[in-house]
MARFIPA-486131 format. One line per field, with one value per residue (C-alpha): residue number from 1; x, y, z. Coordinates in nm, 3 decimals. Example, Ala and Ser with C-alpha at 12.3 -4.5 7.8 and 13.67 -1.06 7.14 Angstrom:
2
num: 1; 2
px: 1.230; 1.367
py: -0.450; -0.106
pz: 0.780; 0.714
END
This chain:
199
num: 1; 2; 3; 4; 5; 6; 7; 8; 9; 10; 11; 12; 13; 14; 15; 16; 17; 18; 19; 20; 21; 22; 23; 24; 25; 26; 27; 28; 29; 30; 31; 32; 33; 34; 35; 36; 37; 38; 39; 40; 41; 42; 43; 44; 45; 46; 47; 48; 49; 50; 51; 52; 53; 54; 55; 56; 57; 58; 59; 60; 61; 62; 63; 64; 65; 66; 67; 68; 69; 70; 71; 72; 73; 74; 75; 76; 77; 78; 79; 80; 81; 82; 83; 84; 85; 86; 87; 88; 89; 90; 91; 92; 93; 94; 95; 96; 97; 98; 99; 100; 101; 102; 103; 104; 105; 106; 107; 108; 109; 110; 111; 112; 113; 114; 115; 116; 117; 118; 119; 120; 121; 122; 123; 124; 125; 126; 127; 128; 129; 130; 131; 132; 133; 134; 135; 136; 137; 138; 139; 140; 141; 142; 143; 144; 145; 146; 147; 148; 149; 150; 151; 152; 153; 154; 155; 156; 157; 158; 159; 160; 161; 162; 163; 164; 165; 166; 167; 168; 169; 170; 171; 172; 173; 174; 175; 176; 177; 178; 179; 180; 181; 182; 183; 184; 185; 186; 187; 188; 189; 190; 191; 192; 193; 194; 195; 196; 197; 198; 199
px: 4.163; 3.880; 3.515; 3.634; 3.915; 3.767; 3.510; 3.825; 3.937; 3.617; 3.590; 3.950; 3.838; 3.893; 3.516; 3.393; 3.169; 3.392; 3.080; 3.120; 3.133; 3.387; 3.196; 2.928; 3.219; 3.359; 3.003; 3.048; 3.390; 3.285; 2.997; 3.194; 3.473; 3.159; 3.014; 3.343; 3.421; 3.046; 3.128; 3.438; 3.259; 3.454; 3.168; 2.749; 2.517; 2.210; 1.896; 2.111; 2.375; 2.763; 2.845; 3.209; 3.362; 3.678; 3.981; 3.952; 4.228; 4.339; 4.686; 4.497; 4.563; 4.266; 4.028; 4.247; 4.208; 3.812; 3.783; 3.946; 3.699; 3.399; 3.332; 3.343; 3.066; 2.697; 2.540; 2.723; 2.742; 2.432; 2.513; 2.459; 2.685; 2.976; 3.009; 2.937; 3.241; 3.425; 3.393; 3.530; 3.857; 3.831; 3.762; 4.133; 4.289; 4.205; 4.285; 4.646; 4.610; 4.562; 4.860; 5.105; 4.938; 5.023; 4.718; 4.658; 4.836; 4.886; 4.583; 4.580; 4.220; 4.015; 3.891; 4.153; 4.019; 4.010; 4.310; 4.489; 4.665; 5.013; 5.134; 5.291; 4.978; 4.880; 4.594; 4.547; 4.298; 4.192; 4.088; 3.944; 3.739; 3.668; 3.509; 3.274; 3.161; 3.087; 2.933; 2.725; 2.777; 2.531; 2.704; 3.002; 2.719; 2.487; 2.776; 2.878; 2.541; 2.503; 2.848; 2.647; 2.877; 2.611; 2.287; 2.155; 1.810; 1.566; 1.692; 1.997; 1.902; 1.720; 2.070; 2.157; 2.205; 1.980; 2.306; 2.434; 2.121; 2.088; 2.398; 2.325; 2.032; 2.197; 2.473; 2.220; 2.043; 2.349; 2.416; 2.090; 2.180; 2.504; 2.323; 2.068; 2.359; 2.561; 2.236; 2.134; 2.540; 2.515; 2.142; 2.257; 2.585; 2.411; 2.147; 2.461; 2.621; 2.291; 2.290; 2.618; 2.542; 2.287; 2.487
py: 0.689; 0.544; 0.701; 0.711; 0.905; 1.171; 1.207; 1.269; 1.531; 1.722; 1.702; 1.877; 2.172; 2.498; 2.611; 2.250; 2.330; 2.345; 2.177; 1.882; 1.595; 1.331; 1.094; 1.130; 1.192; 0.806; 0.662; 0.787; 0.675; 0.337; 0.328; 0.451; 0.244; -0.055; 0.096; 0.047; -0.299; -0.416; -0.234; -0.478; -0.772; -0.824; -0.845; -0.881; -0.777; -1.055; -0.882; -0.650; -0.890; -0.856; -1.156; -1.147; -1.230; -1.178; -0.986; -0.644; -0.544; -0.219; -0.109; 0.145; -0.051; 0.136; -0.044; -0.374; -0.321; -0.291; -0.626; -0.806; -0.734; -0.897; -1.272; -1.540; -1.726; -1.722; -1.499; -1.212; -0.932; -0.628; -0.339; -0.143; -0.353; -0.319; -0.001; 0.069; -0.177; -0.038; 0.335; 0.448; 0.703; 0.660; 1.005; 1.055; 0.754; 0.914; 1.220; 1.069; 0.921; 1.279; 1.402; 1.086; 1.121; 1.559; 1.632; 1.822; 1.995; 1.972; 2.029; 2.368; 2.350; 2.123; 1.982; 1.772; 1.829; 2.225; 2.418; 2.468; 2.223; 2.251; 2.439; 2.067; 1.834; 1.565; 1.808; 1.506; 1.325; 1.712; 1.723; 1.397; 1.477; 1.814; 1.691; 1.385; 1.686; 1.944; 1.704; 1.590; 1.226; 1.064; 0.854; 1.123; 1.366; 1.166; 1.048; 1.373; 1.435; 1.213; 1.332; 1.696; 1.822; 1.995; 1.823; 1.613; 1.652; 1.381; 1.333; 1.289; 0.980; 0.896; 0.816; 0.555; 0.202; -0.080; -0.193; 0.171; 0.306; 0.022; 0.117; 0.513; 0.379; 0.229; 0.507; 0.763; 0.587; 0.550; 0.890; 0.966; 0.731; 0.846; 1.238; 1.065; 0.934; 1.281; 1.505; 1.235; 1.274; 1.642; 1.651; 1.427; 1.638; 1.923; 1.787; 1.647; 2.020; 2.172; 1.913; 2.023; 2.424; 2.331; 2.231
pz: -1.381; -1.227; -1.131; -0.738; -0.867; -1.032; -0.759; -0.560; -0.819; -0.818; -0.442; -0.400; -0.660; -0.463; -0.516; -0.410; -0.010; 0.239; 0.420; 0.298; 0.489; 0.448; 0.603; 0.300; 0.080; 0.222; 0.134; -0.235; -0.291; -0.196; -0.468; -0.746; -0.647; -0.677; -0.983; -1.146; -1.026; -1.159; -1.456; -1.459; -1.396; -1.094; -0.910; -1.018; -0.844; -0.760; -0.648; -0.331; -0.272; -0.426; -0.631; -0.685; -1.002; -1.186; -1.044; -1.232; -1.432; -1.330; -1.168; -0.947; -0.568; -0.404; -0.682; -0.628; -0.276; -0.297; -0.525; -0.284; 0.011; -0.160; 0.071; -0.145; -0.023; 0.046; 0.227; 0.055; 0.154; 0.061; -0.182; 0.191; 0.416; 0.201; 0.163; 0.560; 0.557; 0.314; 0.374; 0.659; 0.608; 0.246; 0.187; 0.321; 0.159; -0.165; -0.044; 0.001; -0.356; -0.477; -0.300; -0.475; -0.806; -0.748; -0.816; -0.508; -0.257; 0.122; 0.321; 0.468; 0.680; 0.878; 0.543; 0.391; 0.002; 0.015; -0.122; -0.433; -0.644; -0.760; -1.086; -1.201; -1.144; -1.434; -1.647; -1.870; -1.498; -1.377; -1.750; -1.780; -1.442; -1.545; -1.902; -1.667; -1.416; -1.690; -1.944; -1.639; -1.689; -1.444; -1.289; -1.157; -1.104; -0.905; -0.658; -0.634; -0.521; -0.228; -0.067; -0.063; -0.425; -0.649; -0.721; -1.027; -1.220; -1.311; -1.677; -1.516; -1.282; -1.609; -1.789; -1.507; -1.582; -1.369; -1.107; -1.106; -1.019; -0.718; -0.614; -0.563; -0.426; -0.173; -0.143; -0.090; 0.205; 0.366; 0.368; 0.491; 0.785; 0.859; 0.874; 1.153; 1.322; 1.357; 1.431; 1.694; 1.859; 1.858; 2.019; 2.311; 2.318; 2.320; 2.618; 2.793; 2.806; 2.913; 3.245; 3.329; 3.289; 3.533; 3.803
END
């Protein structure tokens, strides 16, 4: 299992927000998916930019999928770039990884990771995730952080490795971006509705 994978896991938990958005949730995947692969060494990170390196060996294709999307030459791409490049419908990607893997069941609300999973799923990953989210491992925790899943201390942060903590960094800005992007949609949808009530 990998650390985008048990973000996944804890995301579906039936007592995870409902609130949460997938958009942040995208952002998340996207840096542990990263964390893992410079974990791997299939890709360093030089000052913000993505060197790649090896081609991580892993059978999970999502993780595959990610190591291939690094550009092979200079300029490479920022910590930030890829994952606004990478992101996008991730959240449900994973979602559908879940759903192969049983380890959740079909969606039943607008919010593709709420519901209950099925009597037959594999406990040995919900375990493994379980044992990261409860132990409060920082990496797991502080992801789960920026897509809005529970929130992480100091000492926590503290336990964070130089690239890991550069790439939460970077995770966590984006979020911030993508909430200036949604409140700035629903003010001029809200100003747009208010012209036509006028007329």
């Amino acid at each position: 299992m990998t650390t985008a994978q048990d973000l996944s896991i804890i995301a579906a938990a039936p007592d995870t927000d409902p609130g949460v958005e997938l958009g942040d949730l995208s952002l998340a995947l996207a840096g542990a998916e990263l964390i893992d692969l410079i974990g791997a060494r299939a890709v360093t990170l030089d000052s913000e930019r993505l060197v790649p390196g090896a081609t991580p060996r892993t059978e999970n294709a999502l993780l595959l999928e990610a190591a291939s999307t690094f550009t092979g030459g200079p300029p490479h791409d920022t910590v930030e770039d890829w994952l606004w490049r990478r992101g996008p419908e991730l959240a449900e990607r994973y979602r559908a990884d879940l759903d192969a893997a049983r380890l959740g069941a079909p969606a039943r609300s607008r919010h593709p990771f709420r519901k209950a999973r099925p009597a037959d799923a594999d406990t040995s990953a919900l375990s493994r995730a379980n044992d990261r989210w409860t132990a409060g491992e920082p990496v797991l925790a502080s992801l789960a952080a920026a897509a809005g899943i529970g929130q992480v201390s100091d000492d926590t942060l503290a336990g964070l490795e130089d690239d890991q903590g550069a790439v939460l960094t970077a995770v966590h800005h984006a979020v911030t971006e993508l909430a200036a992007e949604r409140q700035r949609r629903s003010i001029e949808g809200a100003a747009f509705d208010n012209i036509w009530r006028g007329y």
